[in-house]
C-alpha positions as CSV (number, residue, x, y, z in Angstrom):
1,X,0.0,0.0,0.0
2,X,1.3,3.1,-1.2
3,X,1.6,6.4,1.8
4,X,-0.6,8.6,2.1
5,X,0.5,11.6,0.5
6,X,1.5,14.8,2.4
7,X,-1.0,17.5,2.7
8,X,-4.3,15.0,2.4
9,X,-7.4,15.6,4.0
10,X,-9.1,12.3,5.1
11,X,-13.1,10.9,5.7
12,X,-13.2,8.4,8.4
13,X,-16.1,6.9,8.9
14,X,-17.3,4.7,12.0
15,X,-20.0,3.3,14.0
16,X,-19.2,0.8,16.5
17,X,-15.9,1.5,19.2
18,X,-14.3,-1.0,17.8
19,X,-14.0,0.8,13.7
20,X,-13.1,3.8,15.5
21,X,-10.4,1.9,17.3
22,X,-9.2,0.7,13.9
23,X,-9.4,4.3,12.0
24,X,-7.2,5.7,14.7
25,X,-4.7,2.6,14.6
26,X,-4.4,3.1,10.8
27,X,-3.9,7.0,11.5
28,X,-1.1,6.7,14.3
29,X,0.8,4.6,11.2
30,X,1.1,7.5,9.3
31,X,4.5,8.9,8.5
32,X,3.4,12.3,8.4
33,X,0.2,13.8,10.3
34,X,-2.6,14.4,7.6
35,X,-3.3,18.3,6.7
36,X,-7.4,17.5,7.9
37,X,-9.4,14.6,9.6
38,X,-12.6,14.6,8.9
39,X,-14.7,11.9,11.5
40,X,-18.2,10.9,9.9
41,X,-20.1,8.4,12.9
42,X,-22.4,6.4,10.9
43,X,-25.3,5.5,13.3
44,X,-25.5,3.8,16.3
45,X,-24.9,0.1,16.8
46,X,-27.9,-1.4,18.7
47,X,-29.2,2.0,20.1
48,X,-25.2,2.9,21.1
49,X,-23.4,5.4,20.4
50,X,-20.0,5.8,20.5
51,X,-18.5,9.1,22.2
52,X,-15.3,10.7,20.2
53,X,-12.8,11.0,21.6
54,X,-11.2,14.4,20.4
55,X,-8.6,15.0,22.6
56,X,-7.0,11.6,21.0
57,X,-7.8,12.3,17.8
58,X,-6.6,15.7,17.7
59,X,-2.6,14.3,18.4
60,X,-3.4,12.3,15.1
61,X,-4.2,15.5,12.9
62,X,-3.2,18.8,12.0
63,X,-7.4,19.7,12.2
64,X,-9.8,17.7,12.9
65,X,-13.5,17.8,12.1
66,X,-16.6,15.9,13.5
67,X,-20.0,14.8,11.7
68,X,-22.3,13.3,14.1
69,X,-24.1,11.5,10.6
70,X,-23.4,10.9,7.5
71,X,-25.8,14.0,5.9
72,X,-23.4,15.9,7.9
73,X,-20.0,15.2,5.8
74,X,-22.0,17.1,2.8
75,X,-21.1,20.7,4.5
76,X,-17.5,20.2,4.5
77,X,-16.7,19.2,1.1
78,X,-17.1,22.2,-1.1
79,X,-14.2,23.7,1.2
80,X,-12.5,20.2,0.8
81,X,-12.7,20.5,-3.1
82,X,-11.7,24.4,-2.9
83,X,-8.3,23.2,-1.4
84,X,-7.4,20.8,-3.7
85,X,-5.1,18.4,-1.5
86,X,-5.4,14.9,-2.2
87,X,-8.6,13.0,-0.7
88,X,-8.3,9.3,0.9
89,X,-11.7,7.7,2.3
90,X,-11.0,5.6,5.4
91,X,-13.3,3.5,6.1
92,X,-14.6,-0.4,7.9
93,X,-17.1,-1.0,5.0
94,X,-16.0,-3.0,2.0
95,X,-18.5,-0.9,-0.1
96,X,-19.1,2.5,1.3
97,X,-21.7,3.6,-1.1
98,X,-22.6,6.7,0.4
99,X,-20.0,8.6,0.9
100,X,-18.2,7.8,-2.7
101,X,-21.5,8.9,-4.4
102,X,-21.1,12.1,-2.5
103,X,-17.4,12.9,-3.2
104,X,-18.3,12.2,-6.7
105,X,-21.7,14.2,-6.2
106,X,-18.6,17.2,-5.5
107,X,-16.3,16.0,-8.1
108,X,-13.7,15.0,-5.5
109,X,-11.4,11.8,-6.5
110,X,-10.4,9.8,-4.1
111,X,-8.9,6.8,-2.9
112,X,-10.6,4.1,-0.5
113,X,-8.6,2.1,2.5
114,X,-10.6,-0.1,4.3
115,X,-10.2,-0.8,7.9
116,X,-11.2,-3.6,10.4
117,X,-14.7,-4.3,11.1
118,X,-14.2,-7.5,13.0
119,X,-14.4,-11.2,12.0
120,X,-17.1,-10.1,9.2
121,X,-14.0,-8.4,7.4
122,X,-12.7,-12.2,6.0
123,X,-16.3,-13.4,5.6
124,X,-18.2,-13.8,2.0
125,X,-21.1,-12.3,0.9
126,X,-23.6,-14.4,2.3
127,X,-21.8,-13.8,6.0
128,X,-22.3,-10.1,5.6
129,X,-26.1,-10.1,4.5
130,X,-26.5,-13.1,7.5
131,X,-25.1,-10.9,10.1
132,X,-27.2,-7.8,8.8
133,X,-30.4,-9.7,8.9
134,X,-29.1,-11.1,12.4
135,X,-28.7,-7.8,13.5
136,X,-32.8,-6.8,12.2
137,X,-34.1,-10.5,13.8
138,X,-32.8,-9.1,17.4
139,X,-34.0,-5.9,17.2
140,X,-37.6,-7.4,15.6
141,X,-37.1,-5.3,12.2
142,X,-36.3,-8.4,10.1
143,X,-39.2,-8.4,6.9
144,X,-39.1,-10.2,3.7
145,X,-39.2,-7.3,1.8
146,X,-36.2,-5.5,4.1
147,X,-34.0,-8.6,3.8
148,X,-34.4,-8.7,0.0
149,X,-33.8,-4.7,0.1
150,X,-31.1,-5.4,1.6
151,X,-29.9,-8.4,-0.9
152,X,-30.4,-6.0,-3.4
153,X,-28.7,-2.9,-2.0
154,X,-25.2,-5.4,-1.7
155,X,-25.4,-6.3,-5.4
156,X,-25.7,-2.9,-6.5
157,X,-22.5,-1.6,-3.7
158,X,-20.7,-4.4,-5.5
159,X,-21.2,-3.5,-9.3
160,X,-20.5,-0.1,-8.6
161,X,-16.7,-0.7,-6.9
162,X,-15.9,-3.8,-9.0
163,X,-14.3,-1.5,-11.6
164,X,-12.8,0.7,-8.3
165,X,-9.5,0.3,-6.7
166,X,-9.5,-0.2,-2.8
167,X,-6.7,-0.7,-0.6
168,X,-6.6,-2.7,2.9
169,X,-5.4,-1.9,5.8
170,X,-6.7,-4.5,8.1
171,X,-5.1,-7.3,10.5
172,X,-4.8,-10.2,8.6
173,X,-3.0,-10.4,5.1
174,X,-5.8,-10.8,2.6
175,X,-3.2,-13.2,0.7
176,X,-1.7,-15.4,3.5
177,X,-4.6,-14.2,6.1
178,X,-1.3,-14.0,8.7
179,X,-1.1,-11.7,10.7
180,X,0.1,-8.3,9.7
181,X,2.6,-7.0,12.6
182,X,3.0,-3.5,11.6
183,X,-0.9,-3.2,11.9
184,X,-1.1,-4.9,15.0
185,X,1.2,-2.9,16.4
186,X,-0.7,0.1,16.0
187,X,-3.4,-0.7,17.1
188,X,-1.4,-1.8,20.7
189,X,0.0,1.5,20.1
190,X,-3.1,4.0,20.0
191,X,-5.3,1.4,22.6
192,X,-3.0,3.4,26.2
193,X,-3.9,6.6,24.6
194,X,-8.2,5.6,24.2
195,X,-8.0,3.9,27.9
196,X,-6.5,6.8,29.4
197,X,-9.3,8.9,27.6
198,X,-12.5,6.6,28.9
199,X,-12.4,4.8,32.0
200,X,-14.7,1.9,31.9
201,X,-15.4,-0.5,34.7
202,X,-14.1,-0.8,38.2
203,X,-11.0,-3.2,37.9
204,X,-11.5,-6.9,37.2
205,X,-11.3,-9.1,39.9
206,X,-8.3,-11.0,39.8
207,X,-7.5,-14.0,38.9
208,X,-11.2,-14.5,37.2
209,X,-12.9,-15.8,34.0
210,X,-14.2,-13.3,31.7
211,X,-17.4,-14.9,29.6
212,X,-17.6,-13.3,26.6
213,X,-21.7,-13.6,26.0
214,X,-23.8,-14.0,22.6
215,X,-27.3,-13.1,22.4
216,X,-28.1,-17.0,22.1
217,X,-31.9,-16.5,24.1
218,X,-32.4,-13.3,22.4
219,X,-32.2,-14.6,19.1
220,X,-33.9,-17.5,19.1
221,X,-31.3,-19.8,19.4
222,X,-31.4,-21.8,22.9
223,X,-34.3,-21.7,25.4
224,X,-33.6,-20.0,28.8
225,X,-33.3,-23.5,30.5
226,X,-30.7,-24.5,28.1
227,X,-28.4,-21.5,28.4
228,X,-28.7,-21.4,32.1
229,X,-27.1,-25.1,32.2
230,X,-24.8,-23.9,29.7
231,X,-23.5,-20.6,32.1
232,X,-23.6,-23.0,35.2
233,X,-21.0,-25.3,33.3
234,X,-18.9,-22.6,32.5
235,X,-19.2,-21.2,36.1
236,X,-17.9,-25.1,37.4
237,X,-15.3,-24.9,34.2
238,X,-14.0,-21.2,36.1
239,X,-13.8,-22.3,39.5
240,X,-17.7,-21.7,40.7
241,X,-19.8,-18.4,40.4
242,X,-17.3,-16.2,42.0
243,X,-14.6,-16.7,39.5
244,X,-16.7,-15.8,36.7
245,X,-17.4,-12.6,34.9
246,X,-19.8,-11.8,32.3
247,X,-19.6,-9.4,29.7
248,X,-22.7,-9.1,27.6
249,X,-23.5,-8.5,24.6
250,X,-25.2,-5.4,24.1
251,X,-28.8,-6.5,22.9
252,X,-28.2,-9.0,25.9
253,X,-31.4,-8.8,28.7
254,X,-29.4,-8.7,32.3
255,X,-31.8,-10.3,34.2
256,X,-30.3,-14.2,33.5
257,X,-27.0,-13.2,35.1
258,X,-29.0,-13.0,38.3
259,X,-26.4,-13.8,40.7
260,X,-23.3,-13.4,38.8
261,X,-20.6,-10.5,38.0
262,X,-21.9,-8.8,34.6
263,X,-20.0,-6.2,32.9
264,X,-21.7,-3.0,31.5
265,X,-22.9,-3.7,28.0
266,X,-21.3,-2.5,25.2
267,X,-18.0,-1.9,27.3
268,X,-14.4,-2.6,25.1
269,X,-13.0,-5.6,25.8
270,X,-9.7,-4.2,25.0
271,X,-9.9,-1.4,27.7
272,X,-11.1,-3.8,30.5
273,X,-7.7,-5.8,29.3
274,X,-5.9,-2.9,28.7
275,X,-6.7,-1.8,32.5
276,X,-5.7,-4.6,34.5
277,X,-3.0,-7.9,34.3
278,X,-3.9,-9.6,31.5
279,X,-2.1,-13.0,32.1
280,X,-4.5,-13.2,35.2
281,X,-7.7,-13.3,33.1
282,X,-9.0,-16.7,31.3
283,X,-11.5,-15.5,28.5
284,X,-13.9,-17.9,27.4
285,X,-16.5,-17.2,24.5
286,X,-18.1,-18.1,21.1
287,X,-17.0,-16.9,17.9
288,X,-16.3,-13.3,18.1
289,X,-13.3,-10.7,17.0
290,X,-13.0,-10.3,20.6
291,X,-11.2,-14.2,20.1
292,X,-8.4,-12.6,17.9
293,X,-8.1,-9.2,19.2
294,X,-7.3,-10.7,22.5
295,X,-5.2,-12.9,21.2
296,X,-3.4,-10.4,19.1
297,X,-3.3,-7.5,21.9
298,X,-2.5,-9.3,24.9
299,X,-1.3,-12.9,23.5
300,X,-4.3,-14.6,25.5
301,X,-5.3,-17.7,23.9
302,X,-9.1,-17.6,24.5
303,X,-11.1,-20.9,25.3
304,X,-13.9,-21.2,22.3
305,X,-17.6,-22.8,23.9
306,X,-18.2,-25.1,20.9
307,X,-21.3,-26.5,22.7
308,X,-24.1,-23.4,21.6
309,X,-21.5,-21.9,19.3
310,X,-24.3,-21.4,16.5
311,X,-22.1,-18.5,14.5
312,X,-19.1,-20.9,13.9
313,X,-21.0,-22.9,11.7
314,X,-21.9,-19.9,9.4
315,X,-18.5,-18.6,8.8
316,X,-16.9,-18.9,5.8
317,X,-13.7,-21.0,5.5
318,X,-11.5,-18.1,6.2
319,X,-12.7,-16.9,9.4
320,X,-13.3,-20.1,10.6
321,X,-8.9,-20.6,10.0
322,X,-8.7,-17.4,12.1
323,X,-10.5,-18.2,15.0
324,X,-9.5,-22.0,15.5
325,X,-5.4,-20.1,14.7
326,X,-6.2,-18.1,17.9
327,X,-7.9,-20.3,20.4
328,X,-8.3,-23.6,21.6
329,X,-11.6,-25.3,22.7
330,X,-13.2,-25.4,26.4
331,X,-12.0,-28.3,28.0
């Protein structure tokens, strides 16, 4: 990938903590600070926001810029094409149709790296549209005609780049699907700065077991009586109850933890590691990028639930590689 040329402005767009944790990783590897930052938050991700953090952001840029939506980035591109410095669109979708029709809409070329999203970056097609209408199921939005608007929608994102150059910057090597240290290493290297700008939860309790929840009753997928037997084995696997702390997904109702440690919803992962001693904390979950991040972050080998695991069987061939390369199954 070739470097960002001196002077650019770029777009960055996000939605969830963890794209915005990848955009700044991919800015801290800049060489040279770009000229303007432009942050464009794309929604919400299950009725959460994420708060920017501009005090980090602003170490990252020469100016930076903030669009709560996406209408928003429309306002600042006449002054972006007035200046004429090279344009880059950063970015955790593999298509990001909207904003390329509007720098077009303005006459603004541009070049597209795309980020991290999580384990749906190495999935196919159908993994992207099954996680979409997963995400409408939960939130009880799903509708034959949505899902096939949505079917739709893909093909059309996917004629329109197929003749359109995009580079990657994400953690995995889309040839060998390695790892790619100098990204990983940026990401380790911007996560101090983002913890020391949010704290999240009281300290873990140490040594524990962190259970790192799916919305399994939520969606359908396992009755309440079956995934209370499943929680109690994982509680006898930790050590009993009191070992064991649950971080739940954010859709997640609370009231099944009765009786158990729960995490805030929608809390980082990465900043409850970040924020306590690592090698004292066993994580055990289903197929996630949580799995690889804290495997890639703080070399914990997490312990994969097969038994319930419905998402593994869904995954495409490469992110199935991925997760069984960074954990090992509960014993």
């Amino acid at each position: 990938m070739k470097q960002v040329e001196t002077g650019s402005e770029l777009i960055c767009e996000y939605t969830t903590w963890y794209h915005l944790l990848g955009v700044l990783a991919y800015l801290h590897s800049l060489p040279e600070r770009p000229a303007h930052v432009i942050f464009v938050r794309g929604g919400s991700f299950f009725g959460n926001t994420v708060a920017f953090p501009q005090a980090v952001a602003e170490t990252l840029a020469e100016r930076v810029s903030f669009c709560s939506d996406s209408a928003g980035l429309a306002e600042y591109l006449p002054g972006v094409r007035a200046r004429g410095r090279p344009v880059v669109l950063v970015t955790p979708q593999q298509y990001p149709l909207r904003p390329a029709l509007e720098l077009h809409r303005h006459g603004i070329r541009h070049r597209v790296i795309v980020t991290e999203e999580g384990i749906g970056s190495y999935g196919g097609e159908w993994q992207v549209l099954s996680a979409l209408w997963r995400e409408w199921r939960a939130q009880g939005t799903l509708t034959l005609q949505r899902a096939a608007a949505a079917l739709f929608t893909r093909l059309a994102k996917m004629v329109y780049f197929l003749p359109r150059k995009r580079e990657y910057w994400q953690l995995f090597d889309r040839r060998s699907w390695l790892p790619r240290p100098e990204v990983v290493a940026a990401y380790k290297a911007v996560l101090p700065a983002l913890a020391g700008a949010r704290r999240t939860e009281p300290p873990l309790p140490l040594p524990c077991t962190l259970f790192m929840s799916t919305p399994l009753y939520e969606l359908g997928k396992m009755d309440a009586d079956r995934f209370r037997q499943l929680l109690l084995a994982v509680a006898d696997n930790a050590g009993g109850r009191e070992q064991l702390v649950i971080k739940p997904h954010p859709i997640e109702g609370l009231e099944k933890y009765a009786g158990y440690r729960v995490i805030a919803p929608g809390t980082p992962l990465e900043l409850l590691l970040l924020e306590t001693n690592p090698e004292q904390v066993r994580l055990v979950g289903f197929s996630s990028t949580t799995l690889y991040t804290s495997w890639l972050f703080f070399n914990i080998r997490p312990l994969r639930v097969a038994a319930g695991d419905w998402l593994y069987d869904g995954l495409s061939r490469r992110q199935k590689g991925i997760i069984n390369a960074c954990t090992q199954p509960l014993a």
